[in-house]
N, C-alpha and C positions, 0 to 999 in steps of 0.2 A: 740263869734266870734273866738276866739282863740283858744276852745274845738272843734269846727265846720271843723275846719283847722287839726287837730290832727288825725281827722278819716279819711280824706282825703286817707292817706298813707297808712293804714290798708286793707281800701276797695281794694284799686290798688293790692297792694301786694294777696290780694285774688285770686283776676282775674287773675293776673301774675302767682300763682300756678295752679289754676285749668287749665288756657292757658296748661301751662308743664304739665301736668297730660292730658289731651285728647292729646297735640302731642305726649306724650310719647307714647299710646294705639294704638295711630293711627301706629307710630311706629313699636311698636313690630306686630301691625297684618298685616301690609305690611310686616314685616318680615316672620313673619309666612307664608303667603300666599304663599312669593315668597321661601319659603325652601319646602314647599310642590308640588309649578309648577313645583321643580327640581326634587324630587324623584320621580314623575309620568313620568316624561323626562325622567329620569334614567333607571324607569321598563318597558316604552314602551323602548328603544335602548336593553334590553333585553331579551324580545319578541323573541321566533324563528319564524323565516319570512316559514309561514303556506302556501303551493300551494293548495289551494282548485279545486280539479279535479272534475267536475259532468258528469257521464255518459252520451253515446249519447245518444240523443233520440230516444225510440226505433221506428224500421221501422215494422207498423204493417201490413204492405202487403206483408211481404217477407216467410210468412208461407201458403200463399194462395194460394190457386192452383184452376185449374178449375176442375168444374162437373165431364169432361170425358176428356181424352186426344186424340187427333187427328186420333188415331186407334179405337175410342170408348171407349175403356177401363176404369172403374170409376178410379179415384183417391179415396185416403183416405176421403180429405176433402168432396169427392163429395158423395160417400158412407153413409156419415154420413150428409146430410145435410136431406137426408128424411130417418132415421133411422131406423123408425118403419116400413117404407113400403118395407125397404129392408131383416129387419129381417124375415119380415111375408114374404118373399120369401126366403128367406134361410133357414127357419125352416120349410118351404113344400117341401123342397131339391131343390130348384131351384137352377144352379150355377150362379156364376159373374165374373167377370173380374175386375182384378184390377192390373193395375200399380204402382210400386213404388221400394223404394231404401233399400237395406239391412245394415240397420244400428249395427245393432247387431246378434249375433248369440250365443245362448244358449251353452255353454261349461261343462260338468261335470266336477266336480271337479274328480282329479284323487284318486284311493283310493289307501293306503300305504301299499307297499309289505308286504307280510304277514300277512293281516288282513280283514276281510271281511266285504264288507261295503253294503248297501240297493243298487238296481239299481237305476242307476240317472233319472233325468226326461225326459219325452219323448223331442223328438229334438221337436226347437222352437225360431221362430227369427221375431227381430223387423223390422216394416219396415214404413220409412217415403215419404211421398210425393218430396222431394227436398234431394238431393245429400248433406252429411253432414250436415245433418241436425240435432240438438242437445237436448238431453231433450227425456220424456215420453210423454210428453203431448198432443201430437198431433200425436204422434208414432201408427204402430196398431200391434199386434200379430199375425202372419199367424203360425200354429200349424197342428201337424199329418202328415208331409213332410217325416218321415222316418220310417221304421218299423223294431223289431227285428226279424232276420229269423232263423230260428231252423237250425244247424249244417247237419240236414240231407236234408233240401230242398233248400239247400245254391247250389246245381248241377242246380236246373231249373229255376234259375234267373240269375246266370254268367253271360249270355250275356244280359242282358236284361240293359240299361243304368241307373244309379244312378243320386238321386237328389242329385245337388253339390250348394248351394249356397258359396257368396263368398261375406264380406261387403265389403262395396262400390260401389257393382254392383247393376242395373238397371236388375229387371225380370218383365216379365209379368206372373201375377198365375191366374188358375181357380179354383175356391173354394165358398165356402158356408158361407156366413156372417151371423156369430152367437151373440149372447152373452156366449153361453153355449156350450162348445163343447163334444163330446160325449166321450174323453176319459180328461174332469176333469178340463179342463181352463174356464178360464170366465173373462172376462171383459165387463165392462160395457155401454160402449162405442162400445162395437163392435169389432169381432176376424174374421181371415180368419181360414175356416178350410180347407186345404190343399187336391185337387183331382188331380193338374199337373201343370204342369207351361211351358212355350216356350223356347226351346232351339232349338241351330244351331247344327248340323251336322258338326265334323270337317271333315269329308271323304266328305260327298256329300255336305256338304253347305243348305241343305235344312233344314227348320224353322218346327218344330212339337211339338207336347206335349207330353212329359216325366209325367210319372206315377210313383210314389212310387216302388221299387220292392218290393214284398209279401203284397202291397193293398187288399184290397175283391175288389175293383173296379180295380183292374188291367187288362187290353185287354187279358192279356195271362192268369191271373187267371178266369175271366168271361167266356176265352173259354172252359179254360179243365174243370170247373164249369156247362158250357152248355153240354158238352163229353159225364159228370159224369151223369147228368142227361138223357140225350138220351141214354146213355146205358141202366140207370135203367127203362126207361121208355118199352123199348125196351125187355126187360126180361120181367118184370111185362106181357106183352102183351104176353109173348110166356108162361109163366106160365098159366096165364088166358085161352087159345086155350088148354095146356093141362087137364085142369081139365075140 
């Protein structure tokens, strides 16, 4: 009874340690935990405060244009909406009409005093459906708008009026919808190859079509062209009577 009594105190004392041993543990890891809520509190207050901006959504209707514009005239977009049925009229020499905006204008680069450099490329300017309108992508190339004239026939085009474009301006051109233009451009999508465009009269105010000066299809070259020929034809005929 009295050995029975002895262990009594030993057991307790067990329980009493092992007690302090898990509150200790439990201790230190509510310690731990709560020293770790701090340093994540810490690194978030040190975070720079990020503005996430996301673009507008784009507006997909604002490059869309109609068919034909109110005078008839195609548009870019409308041009290219039956492609192939335009091409196969433009590669039979059919012409078109087409409005739109000069976005660009082909510039040579200037060459440095004193050194000789290749001729730059023939004149050639972008043009889109919409007024500042940005990008290639939906842009078209009108080409062959100017021509170089020899020093000596620069007397029988003087009067005769220059293509001026100007970006940012609105023309109406006539031309030939290619992919292949016959002096070396091509896009794939579709090119204007330049026969005149509409201009106003600052003297009289009247609305006509300006022609390249020194074209083959110029009014005043196709005439002295027609001249040339009714003269020769005209000899030929009085040669032929003499023999």
């Amino acid at each position: 009874m009295n050995r029975h009594n002895r262990t009594l105190p030993a057991r307790n004392l067990a329980h009493v340690l092992l007690g302090s041993l898990l509150l200790s543990a439990v201790a230190c890891d509510d310690g731990e935990a709560e020293q770790a809520a701090q340093r994540a509190a810490a690194q978030q207050e040190q975070l720079p405060n990020i503005k996430v901006e996301l673009p507008p959504t784009p507006n997909f209707e604002e490059d869309k244009a109609p068919e034909k514009w109110p005078d008839g005239s195609f548009s870019i977009y409308g041009l290219r909406q039956h492609i192939d049925e335009r091409l196969k009229e433009g590669k039979g020499g059919q012409d078109v009409l087409l409005t739109g905006w000069v976005q660009e204008i082909y510039v040579p680069p200037p060459c440095p005093e004193g050194e000789t450099c290749p001729p730059g490329k023939q004149a050639f300017a972008w043009l889109t459906d919409h007024q500042a309108q940005k990008g290639k992508k939906r842009a078209m190339m009108v080409v062959k708008y100017r021509f170089q004239i020899p020093d000596w026939e620069m007397d029988k085009w003087k009067d005769e009026p220059q293509i001026l474009l100007e970006e940012g301006k609105q023309y109406k051109f006539k031309g030939k919808f290619k992919r292949f233009s016959d002096t070396g451009f091509a896009h794939d999508r579709g090119l204007i190859e330049f026969v005149a465009y509409e201009a106003t009269n600052e003297d009289t105010g009247q609305v006509a079509w300006v022609t390249p000066p020194g074209a083959p299809w110029h009014p005043a070259e196709v005439a002295r062209q027609e001249e040339a020929n009714a003269k020769l034809i005209k000899k030929a005929s009085k040669d032929a009577k003499k023999q």
